[in-house]
C-alpha positions in Angstrom: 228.6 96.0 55.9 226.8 98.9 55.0 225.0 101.1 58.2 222.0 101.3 57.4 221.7 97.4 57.3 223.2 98.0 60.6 220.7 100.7 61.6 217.8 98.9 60.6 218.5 96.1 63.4 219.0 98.7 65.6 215.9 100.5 65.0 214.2 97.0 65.4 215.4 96.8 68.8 215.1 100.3 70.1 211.4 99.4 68.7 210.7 96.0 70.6 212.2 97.9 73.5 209.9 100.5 73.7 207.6 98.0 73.3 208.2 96.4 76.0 208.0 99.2 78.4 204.8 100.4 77.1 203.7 96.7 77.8 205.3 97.2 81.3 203.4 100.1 82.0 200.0 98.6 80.8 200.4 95.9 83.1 201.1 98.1 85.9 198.1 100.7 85.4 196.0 97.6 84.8 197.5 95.7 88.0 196.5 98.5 90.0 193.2 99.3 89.1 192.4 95.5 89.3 193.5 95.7 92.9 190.9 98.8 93.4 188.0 97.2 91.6 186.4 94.7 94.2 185.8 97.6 96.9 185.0 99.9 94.5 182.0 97.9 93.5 181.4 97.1 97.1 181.0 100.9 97.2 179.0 101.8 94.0 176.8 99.1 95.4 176.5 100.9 98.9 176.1 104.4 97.3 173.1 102.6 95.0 171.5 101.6 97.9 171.4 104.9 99.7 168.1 105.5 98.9 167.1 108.0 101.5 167.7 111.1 99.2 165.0 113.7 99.4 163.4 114.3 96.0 163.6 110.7 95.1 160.6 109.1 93.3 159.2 105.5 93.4 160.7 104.5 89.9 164.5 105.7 91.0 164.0 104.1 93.7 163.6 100.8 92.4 166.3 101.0 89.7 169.0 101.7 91.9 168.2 98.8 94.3 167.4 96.3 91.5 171.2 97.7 90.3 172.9 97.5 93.8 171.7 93.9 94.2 172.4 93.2 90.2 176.0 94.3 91.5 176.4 93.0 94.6 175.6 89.2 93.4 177.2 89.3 89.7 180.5 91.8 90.7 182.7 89.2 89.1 181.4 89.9 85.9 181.6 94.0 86.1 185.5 92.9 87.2 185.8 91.4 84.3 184.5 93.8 81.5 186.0 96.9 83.4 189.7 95.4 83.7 189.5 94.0 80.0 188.1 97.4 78.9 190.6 99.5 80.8 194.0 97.3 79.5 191.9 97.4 75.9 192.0 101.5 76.1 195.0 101.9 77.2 196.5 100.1 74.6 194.1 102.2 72.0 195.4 105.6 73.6 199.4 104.3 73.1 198.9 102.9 70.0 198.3 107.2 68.9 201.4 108.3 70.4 203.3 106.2 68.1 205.0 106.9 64.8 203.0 105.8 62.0 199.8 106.5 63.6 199.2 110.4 62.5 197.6 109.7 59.6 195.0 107.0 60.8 193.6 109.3 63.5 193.4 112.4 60.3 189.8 112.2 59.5 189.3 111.2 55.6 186.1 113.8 55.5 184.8 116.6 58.0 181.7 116.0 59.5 179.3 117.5 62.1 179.6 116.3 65.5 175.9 115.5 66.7 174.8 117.7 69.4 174.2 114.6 71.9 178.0 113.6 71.8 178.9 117.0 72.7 176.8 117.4 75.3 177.8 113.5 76.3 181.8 115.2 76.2 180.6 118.3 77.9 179.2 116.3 80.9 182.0 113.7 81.0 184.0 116.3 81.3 182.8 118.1 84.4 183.0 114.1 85.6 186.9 114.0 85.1 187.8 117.5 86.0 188.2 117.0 89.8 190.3 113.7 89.0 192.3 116.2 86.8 192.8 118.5 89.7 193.6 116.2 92.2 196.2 114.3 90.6 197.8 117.7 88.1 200.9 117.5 89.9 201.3 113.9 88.8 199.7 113.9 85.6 202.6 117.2 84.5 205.1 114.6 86.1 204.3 111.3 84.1 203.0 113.4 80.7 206.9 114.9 80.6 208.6 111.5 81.4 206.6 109.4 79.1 206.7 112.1 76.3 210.8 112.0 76.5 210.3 108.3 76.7 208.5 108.3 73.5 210.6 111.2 71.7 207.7 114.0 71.9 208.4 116.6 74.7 206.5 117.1 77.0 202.7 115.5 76.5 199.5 117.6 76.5 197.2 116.8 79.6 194.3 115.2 76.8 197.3 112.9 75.5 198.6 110.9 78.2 197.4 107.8 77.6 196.9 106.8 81.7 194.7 110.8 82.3 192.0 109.9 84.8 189.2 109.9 81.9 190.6 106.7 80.6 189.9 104.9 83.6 186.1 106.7 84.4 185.3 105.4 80.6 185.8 102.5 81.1 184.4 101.7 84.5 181.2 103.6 82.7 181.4 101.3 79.4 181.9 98.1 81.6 178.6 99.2 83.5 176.5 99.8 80.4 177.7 96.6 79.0 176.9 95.2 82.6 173.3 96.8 83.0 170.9 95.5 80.9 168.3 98.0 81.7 169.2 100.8 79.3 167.0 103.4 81.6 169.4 102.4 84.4 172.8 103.1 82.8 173.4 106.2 84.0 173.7 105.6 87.0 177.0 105.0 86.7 177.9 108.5 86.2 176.8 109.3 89.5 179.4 106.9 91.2 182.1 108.3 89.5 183.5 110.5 91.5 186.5 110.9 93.8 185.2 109.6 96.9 183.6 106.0 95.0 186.4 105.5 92.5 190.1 104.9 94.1 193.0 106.7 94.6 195.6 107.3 91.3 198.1 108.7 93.5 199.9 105.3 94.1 199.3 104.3 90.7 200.2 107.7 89.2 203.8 107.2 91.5 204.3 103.5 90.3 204.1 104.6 86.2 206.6 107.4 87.3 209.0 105.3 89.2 208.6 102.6 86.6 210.4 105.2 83.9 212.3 106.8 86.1 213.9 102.9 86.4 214.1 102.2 82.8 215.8 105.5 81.2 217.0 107.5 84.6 215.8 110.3 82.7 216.0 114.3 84.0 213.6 115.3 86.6 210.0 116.9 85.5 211.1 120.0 86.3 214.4 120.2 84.8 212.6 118.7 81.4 210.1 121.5 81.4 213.3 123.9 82.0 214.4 122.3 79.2 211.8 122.6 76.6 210.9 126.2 77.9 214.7 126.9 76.9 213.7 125.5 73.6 210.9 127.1 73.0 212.5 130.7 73.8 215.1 129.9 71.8 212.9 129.1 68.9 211.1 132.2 69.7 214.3 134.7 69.4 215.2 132.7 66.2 212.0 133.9 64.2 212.3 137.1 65.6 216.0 137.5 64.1 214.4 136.2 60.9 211.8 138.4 60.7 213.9 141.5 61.0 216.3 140.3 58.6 213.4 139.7 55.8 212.7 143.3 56.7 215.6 144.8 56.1 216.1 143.1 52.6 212.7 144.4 52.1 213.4 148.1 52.9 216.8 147.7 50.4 214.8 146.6 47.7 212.9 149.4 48.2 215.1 152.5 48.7 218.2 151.0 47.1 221.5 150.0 49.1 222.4 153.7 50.1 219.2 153.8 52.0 220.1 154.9 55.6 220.4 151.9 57.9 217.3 151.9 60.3 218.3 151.1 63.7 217.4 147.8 65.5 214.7 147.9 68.0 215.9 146.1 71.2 215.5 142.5 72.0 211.6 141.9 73.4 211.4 139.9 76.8 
């Protein structure tokens, strides 16, 4: 039997496996945040209601108590498109990270990006960055362990698939698809912010634990050791190339009794 028909089995499984623990981690991220959303609404509902804001006009008023009670009395249904829209997303966001994927996210033509959905970005943004701060330790922790998982080093922050602006986007999509008052759908972005949303920590710790389980892989830290090793090494490599293309340079030049030029040390 030949090995690559023995290799191509193999890669099957190694496949379905990873599959499956993508899956697993889905289900946890999505178990979690189910188990958050009830008092979450309960407290996007009591923040609408707060009404006793100075500078507050008649009209804002009234949208954000017609909203509270629209909440309050049809939260099943926000449940439902936030925890369908969140497990939806995160599949989207894993589907990139794996092979085959590159070329469907390369853009066929470049185009201008309106100015509204960078200012929408811009704003979003600002929305996520104290969910980013809180929770950095964690984040670093689960981008290295899921990018050794997956065979890519260590994750950028904007690539982990479970970063808290997966999460805020789809509490904020559920609500516009909840609201049917268009003039009222920001409000959501309001609510969405550290002390109305939920905790990640113990869901953050769960995806961790969860591939810490299925691989026993290296700690965080000694993975970054590792790929700043890499790197350095990569680093000192060009270097040495670069002065040897030099040198071959300078004999073509002045001929092979040209006096040897000494090498500059090593840089830091």
């Amino acid at each position: 039997m030949s090995s690559s028909r023995i290799q191509r089995p193999a890669a099957r499984q190694a496949a379905l496996q990873q599959q499956a623990t993508l899956d697993a981690l889905v289900g946890i991220a999505a178990a979690r945040f189910k188990e958050q959303l009830t008092s979450m609404a309960g407290r996007f509902g009591a923040a609408l209601a707060d009404v006793g804001q100075p500078g507050m006009d008649t009209r804002e008023v009234y949208r954000r108590v017609r909203s509270g009670k629209l909440l309050k009395d049809n939260g099943y249904a926000y449940f439902h498109l936030a925890a369908t829209g969140l497990e939806r997303a995160l599949r989207q966001e894993l589907e990139r990270l794996l092979p085959g994927d590159a070329a469907r996210d390369v853009p066929a033509t470049l185009s201008l990006v309106p100015l509204e959905v960078m200012d929408s970005k811009v704003a979003f943004g600002a929305i996520t960055r104290p969910f980013d701060i809180q929770h950095s330790e964690q984040l670093a922790a689960l981008s290295v362990r899921l990018g050794l998982f997956l065979g890519k080093g260590v994750l950028r922050a904007d690539a982990n698939p479970f970063r808290p602006e997966v999460f805020l986007k789809a509490l904020e999509e559920a609500w516009r698809e909840f609201e049917p008052e268009e003039e009222s759908h920001d409000l959501i972005l309001e609510l969405l912010r550290p002390a109305l949303v939920f905790d990640f920590a113990p869901l953050y710790e769960a995806l961790v634990e969860a591939l810490v389980r299925k691989d026993g892989q290296a700690g965080a830290v000694e993975a970054c050791r590792i790929q700043k090793t890499d790197d350095a090494a990569a680093a000192r490599a060009a270097r040495a190339s670069g002065k040897a293309a030099l040198a071959e340079q300078l004999r073509k030049l002045f001929g092979d009794d040209a006096p040897l030029i000494p090498e500059l040390p090593e840089m830091p």
